[in-house]
N, CA, C and O atoms as a Tinker XYZ file with bonds, in Angstrom:
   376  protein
     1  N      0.804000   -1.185000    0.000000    73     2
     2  CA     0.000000    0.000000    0.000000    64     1     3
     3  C      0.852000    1.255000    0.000000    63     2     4     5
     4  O      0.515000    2.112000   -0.817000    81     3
     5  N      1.911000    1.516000    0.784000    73     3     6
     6  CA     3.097000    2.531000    0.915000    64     5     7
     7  C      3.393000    2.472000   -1.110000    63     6     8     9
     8  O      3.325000    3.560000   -1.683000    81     7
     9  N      3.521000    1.926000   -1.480000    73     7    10
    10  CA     4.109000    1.922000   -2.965000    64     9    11
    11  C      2.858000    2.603000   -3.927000    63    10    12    13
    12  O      2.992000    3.330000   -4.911000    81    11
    13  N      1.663000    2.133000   -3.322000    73    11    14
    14  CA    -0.185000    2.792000   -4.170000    64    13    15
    15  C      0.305000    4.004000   -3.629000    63    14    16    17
    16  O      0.502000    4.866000   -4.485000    81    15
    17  N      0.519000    4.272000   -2.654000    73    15    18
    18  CA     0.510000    5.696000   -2.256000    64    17    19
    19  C      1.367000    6.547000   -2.465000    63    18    20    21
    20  O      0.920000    7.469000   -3.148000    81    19
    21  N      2.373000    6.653000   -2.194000    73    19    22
    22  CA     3.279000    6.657000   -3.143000    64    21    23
    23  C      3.415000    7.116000   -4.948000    63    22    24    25
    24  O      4.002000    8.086000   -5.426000    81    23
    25  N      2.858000    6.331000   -5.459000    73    23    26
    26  CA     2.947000    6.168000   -6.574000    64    25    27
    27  C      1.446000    7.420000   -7.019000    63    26    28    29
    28  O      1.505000    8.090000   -8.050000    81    27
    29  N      0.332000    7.507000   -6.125000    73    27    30
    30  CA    -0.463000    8.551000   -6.331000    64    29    31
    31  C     -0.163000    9.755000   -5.814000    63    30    32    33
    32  O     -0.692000   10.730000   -6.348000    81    31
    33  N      0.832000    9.984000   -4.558000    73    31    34
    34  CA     1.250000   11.093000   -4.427000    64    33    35
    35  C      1.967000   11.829000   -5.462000    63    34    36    37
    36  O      1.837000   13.033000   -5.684000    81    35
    37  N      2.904000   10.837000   -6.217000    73    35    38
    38  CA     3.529000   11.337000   -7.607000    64    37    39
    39  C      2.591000   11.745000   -8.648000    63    38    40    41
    40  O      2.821000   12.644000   -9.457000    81    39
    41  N      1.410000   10.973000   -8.590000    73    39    42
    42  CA     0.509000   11.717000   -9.608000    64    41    43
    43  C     -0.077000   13.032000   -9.376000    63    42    44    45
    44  O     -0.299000   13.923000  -10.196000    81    43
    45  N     -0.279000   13.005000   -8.191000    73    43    46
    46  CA    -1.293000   14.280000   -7.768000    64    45    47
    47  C      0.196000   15.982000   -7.635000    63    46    48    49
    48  O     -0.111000   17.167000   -7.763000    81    47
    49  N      1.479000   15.495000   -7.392000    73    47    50
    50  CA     2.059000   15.932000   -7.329000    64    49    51
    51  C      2.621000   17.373000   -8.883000    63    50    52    53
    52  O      2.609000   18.577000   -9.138000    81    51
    53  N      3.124000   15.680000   -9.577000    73    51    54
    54  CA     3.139000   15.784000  -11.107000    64    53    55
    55  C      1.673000   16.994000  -11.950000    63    54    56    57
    56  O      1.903000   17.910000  -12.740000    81    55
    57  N      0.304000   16.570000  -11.439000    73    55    58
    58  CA    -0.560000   16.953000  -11.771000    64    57    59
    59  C     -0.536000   18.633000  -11.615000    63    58    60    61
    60  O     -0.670000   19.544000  -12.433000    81    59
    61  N     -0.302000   18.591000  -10.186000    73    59    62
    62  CA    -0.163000   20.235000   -9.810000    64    61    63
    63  C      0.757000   20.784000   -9.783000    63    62    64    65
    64  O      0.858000   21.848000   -9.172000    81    63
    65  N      1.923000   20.118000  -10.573000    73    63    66
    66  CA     3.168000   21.382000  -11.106000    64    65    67
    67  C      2.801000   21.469000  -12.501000    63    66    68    69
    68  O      3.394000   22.198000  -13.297000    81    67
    69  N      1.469000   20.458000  -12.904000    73    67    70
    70  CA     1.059000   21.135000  -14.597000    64    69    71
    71  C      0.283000   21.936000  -14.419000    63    70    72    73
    72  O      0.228000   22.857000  -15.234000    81    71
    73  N     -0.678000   21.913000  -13.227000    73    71    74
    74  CA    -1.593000   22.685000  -13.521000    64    73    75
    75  C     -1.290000   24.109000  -12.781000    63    74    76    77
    76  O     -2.102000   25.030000  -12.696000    81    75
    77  N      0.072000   24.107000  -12.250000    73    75    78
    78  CA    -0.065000   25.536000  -11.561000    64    77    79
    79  C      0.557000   26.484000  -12.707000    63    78    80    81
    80  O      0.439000   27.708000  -12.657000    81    79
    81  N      1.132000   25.909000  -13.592000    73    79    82
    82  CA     1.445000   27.086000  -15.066000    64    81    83
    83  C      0.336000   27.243000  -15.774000    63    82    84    85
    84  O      0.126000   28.165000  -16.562000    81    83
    85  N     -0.361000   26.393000  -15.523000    73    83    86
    86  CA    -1.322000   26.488000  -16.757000    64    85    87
    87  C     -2.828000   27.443000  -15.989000    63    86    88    89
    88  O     -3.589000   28.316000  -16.405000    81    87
    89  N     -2.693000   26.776000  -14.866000    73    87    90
    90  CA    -3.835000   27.871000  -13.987000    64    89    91
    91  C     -3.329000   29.439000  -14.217000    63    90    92    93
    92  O     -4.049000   30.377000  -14.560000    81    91
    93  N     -2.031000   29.476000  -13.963000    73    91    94
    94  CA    -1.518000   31.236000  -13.582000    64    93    95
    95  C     -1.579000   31.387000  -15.120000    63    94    96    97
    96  O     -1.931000   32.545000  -15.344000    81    95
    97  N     -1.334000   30.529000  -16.588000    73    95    98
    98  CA    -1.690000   31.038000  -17.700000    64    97    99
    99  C     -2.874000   31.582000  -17.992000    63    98   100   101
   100  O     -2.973000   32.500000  -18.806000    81    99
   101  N     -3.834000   31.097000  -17.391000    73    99   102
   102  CA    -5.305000   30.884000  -17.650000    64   101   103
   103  C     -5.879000   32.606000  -16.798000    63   102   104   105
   104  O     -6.483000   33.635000  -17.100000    81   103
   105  N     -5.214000   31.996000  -15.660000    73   103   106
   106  CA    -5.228000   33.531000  -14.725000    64   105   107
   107  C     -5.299000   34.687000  -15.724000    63   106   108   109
   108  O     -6.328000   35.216000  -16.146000    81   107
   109  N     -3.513000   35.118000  -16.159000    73   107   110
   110  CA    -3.435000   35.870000  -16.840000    64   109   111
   111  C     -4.095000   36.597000  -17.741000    63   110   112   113
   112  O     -4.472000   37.766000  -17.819000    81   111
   113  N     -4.184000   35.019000  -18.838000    73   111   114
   114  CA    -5.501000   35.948000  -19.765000    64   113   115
   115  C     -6.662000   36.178000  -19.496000    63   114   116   117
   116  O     -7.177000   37.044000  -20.204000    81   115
   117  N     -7.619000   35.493000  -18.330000    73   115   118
   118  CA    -8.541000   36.059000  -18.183000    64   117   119
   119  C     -8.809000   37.976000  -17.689000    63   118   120   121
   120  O     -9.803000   38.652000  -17.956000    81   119
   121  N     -7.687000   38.374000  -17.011000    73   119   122
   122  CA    -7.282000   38.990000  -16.507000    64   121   123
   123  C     -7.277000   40.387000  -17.757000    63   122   124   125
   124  O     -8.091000   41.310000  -17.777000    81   123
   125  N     -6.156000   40.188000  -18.682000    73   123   126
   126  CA    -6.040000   40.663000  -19.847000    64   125   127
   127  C     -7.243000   40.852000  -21.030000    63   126   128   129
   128  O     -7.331000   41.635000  -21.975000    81   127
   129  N     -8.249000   39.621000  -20.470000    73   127   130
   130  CA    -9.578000   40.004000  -21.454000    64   129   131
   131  C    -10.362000   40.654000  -20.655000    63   130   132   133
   132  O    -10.836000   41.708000  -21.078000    81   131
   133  N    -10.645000   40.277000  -19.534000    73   131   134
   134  CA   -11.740000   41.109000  -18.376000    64   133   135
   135  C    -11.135000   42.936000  -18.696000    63   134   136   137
   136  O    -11.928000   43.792000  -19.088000    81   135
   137  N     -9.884000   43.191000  -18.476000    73   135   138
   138  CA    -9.172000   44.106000  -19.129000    64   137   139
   139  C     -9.707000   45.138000  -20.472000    63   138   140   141
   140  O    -10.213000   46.260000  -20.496000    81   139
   141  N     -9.346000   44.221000  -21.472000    73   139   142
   142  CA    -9.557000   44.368000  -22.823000    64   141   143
   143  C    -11.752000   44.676000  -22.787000    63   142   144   145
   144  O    -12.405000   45.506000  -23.419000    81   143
   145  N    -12.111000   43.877000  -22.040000    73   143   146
   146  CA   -13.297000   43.892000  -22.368000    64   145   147
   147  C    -13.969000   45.501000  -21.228000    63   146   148   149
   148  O    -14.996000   46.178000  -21.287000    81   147
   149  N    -13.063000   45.519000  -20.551000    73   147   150
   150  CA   -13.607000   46.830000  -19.843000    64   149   151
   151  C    -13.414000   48.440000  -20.194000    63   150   152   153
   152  O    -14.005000   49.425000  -19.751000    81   151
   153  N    -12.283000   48.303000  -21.230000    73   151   154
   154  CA   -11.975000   49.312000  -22.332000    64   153   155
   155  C    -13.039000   49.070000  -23.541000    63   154   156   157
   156  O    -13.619000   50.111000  -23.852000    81   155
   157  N    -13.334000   48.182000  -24.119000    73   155   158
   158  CA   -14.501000   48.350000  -24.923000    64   157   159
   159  C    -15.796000   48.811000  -24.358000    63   158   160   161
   160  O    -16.537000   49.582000  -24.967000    81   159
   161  N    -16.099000   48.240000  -22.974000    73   159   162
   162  CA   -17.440000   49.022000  -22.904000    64   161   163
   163  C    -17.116000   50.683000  -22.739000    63   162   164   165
   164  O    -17.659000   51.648000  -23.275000    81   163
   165  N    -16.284000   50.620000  -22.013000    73   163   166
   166  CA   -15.235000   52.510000  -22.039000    64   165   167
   167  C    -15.678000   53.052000  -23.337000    63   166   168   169
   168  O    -16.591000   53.853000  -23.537000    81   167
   169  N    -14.874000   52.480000  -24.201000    73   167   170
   170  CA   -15.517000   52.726000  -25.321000    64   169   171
   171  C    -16.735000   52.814000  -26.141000    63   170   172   173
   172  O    -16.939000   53.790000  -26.863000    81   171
   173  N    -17.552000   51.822000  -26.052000    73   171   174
   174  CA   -18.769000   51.967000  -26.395000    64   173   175
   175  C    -19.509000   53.142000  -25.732000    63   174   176   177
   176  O    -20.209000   53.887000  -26.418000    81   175
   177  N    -19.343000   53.343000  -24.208000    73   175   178
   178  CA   -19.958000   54.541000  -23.246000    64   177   179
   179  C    -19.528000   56.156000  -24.208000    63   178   180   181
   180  O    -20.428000   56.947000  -24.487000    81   179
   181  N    -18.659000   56.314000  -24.445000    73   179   182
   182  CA   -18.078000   57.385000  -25.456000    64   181   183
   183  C    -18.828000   57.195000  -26.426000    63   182   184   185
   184  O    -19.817000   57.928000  -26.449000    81   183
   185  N    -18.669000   56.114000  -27.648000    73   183   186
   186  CA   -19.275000   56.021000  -28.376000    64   185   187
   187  C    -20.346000   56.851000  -28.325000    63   186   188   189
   188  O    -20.355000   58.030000  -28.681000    81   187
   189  N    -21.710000   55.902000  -27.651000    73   187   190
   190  CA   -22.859000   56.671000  -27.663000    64   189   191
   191  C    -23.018000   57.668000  -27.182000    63   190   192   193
   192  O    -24.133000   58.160000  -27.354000    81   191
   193  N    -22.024000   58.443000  -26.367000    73   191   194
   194  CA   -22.252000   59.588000  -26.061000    64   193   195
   195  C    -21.987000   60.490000  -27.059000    63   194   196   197
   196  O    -22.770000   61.416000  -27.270000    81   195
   197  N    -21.051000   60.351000  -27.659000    73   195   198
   198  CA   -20.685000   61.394000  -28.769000    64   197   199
   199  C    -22.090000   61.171000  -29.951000    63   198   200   201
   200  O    -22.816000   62.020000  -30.468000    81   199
   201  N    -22.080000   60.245000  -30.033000    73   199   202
   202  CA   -23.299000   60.016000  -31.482000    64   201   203
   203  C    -24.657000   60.365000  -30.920000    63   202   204   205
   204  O    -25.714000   60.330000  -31.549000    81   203
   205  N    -24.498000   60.694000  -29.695000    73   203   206
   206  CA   -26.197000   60.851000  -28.781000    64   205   207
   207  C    -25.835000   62.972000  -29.305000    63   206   208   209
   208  O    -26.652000   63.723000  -29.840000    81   207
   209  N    -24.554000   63.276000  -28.923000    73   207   210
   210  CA   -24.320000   64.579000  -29.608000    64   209   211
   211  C    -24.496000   65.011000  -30.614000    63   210   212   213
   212  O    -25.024000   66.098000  -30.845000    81   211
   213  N    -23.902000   63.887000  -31.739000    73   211   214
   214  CA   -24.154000   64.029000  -33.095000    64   213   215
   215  C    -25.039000   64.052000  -34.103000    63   214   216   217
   216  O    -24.928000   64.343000  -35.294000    81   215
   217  N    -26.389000   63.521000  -33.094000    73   215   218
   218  CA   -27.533000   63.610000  -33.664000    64   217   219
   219  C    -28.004000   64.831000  -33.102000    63   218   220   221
   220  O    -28.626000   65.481000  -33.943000    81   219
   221  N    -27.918000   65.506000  -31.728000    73   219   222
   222  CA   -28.615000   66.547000  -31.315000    64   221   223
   223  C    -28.056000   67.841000  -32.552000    63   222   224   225
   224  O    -28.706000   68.803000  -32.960000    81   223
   225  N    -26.757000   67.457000  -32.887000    73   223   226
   226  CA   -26.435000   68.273000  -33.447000    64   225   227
   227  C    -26.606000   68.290000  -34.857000    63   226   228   229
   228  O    -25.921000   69.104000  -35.476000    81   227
   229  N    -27.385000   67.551000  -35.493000    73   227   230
   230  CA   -27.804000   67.260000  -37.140000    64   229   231
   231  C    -29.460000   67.540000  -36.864000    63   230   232   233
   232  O    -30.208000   67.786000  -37.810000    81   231
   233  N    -29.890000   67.482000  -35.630000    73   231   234
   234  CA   -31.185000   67.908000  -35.608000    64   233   235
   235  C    -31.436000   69.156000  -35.903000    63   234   236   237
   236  O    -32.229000   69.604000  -36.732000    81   235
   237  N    -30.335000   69.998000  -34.793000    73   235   238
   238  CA   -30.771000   71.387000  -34.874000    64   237   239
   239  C    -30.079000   72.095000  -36.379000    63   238   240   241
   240  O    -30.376000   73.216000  -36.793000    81   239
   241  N    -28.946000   70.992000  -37.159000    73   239   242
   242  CA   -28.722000   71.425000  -38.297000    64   241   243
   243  C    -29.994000   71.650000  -39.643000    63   242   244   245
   244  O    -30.028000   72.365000  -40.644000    81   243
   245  N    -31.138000   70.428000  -38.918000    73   243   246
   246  CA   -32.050000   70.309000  -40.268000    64   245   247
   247  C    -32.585000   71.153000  -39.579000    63   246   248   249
   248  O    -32.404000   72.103000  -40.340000    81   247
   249  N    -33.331000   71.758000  -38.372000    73   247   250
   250  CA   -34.421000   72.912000  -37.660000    64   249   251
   251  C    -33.653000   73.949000  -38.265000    63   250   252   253
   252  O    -34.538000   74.790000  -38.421000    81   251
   253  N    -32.655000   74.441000  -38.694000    73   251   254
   254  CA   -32.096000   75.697000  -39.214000    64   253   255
   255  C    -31.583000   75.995000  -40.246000    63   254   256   257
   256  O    -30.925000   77.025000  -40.391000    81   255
   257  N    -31.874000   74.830000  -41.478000    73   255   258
   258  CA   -32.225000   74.523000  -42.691000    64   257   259
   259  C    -33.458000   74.638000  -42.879000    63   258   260   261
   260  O    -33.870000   75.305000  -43.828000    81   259
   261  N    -34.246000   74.053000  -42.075000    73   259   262
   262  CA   -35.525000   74.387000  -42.639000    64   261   263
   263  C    -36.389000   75.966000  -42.645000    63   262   264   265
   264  O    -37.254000   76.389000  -43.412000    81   263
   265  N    -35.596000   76.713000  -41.196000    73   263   266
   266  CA   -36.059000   78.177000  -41.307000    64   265   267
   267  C    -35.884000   78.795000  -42.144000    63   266   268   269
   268  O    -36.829000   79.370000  -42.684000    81   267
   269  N    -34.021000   78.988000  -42.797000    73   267   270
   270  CA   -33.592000   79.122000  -44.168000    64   269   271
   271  C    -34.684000   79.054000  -45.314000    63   270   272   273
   272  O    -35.172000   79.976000  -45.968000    81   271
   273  N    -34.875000   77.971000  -45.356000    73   271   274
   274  CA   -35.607000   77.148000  -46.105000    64   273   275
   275  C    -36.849000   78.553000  -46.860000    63   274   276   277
   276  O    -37.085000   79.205000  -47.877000    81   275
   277  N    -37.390000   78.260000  -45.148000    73   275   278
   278  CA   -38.981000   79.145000  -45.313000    64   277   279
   279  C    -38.456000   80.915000  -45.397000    63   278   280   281
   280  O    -39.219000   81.544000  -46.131000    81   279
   281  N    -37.683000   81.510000  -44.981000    73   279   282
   282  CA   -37.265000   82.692000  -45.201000    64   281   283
   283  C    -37.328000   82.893000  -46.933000    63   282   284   285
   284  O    -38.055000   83.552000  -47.676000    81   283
   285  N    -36.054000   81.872000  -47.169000    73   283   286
   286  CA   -35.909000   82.131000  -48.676000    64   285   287
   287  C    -36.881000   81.813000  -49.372000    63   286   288   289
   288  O    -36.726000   82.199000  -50.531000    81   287
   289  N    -38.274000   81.026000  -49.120000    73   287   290
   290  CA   -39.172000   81.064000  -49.876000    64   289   291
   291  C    -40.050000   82.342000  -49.553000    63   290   292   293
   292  O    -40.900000   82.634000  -50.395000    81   291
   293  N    -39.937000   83.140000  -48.416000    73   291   294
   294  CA   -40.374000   84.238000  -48.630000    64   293   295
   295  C    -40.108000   85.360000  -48.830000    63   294   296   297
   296  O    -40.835000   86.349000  -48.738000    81   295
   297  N    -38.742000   85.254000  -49.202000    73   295   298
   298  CA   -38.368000   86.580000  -49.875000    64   297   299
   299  C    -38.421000   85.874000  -51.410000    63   298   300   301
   300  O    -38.472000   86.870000  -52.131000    81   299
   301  N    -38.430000   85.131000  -51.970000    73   299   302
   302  CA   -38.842000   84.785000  -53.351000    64   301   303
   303  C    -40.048000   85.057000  -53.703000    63   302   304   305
   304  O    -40.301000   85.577000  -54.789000    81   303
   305  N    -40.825000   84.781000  -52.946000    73   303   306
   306  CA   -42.911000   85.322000  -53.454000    64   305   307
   307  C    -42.803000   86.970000  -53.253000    63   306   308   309
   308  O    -43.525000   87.718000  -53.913000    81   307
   309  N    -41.752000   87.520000  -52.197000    73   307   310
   310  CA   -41.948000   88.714000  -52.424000    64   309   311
   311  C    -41.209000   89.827000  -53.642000    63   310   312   313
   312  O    -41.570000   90.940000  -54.023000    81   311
   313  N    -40.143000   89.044000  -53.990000    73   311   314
   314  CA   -39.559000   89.031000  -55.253000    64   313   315
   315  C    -40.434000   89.241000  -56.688000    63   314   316   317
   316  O    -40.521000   90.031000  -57.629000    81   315
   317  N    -41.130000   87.747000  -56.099000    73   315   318
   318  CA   -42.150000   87.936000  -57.548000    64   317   319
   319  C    -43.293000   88.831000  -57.230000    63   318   320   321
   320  O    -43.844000   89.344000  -58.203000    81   319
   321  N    -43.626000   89.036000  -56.368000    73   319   322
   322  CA   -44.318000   89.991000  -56.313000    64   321   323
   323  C    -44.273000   91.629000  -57.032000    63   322   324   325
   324  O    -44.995000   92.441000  -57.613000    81   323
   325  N    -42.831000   91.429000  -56.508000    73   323   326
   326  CA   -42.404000   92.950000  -56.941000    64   325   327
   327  C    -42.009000   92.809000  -58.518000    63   326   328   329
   328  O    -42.188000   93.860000  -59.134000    81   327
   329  N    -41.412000   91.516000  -59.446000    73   327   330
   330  CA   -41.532000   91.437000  -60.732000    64   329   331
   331  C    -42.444000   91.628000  -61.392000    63   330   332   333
   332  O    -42.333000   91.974000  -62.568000    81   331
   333  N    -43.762000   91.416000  -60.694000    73   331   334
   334  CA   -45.280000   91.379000  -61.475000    64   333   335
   335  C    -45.257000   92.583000  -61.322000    63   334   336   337
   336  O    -45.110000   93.204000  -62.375000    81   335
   337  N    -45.363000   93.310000  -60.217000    73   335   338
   338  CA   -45.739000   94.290000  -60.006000    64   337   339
   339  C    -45.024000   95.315000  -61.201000    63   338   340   341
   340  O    -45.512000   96.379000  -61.580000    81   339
   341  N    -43.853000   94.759000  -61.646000    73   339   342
   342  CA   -42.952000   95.852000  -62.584000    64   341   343
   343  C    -43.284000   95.572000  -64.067000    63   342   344   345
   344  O    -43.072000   96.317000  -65.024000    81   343
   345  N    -43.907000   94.219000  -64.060000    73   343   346
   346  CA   -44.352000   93.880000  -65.292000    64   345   347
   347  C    -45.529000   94.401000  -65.836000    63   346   348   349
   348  O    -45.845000   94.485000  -67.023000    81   347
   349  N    -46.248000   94.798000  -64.664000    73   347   350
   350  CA   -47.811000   95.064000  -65.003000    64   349   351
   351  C    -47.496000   96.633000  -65.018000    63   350   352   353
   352  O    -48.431000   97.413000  -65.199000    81   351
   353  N    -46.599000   96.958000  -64.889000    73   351   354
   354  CA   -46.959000   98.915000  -64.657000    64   353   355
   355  C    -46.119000   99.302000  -65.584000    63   354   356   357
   356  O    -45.701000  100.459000  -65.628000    81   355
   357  N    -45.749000   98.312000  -66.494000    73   355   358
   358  CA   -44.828000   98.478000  -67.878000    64   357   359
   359  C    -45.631000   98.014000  -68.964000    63   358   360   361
   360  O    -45.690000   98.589000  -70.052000    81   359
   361  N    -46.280000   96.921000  -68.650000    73   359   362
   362  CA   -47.366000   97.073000  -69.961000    64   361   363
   363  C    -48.476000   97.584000  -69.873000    63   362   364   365
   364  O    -49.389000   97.357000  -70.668000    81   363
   365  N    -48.578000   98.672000  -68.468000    73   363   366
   366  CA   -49.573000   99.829000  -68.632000    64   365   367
   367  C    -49.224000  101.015000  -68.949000    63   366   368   369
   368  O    -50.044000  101.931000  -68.876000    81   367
   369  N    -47.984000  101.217000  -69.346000    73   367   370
   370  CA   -47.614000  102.378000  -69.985000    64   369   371
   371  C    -47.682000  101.898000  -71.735000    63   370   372   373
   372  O    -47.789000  102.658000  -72.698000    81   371
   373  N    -47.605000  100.764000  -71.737000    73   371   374
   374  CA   -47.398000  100.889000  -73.129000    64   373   375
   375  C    -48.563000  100.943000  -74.003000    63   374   376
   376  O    -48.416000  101.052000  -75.220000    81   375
């Protein structure tokens, strides 16, 4: 029995000088991705913050396109207004 035992202490021995490189490997990279993965949400948090900006700021680009918009269509009707108006008091002189 000293020789069974023995002979399993060498296994269990053997076992955990493999598995203590390979645990502290395992360690590591988890370590390095938990890492890696806590800079991406970092990132993603930026992300949407800036693009949560970038839309406020294409909104108020189309709200001040569109005032444009309506200005210049009303100085154009008043334009034509004043063309008719020059057209009609020219072929009433003639």
């Amino acid at each position: 029995m000293a020789a069974s035992r023995s002979q399993s202490d060498l296994q269990l021995q053997f076992q955990s000088e493999t598995e203590s490189p390979m645990s502290s490997i395992v360690y590591v990279i988890s370590q390095q991705v938990q890492g890696a993965m806590e800079n991406m949400f970092k990132m993603t948090s930026e992300i949407d913050e800036n693009s949560a900006g970038i839309s406020e700021e294409i909104e108020k680009c189309k709200e001040s396109a569109i005032e444009k918009k309506k200005g210049l269509e009303e100085v154009r009707e008043q334009v034509e207004k004043a063309a008719y108006a020059v057209l009609e008091l020219l072929n009433n002189r003639a």
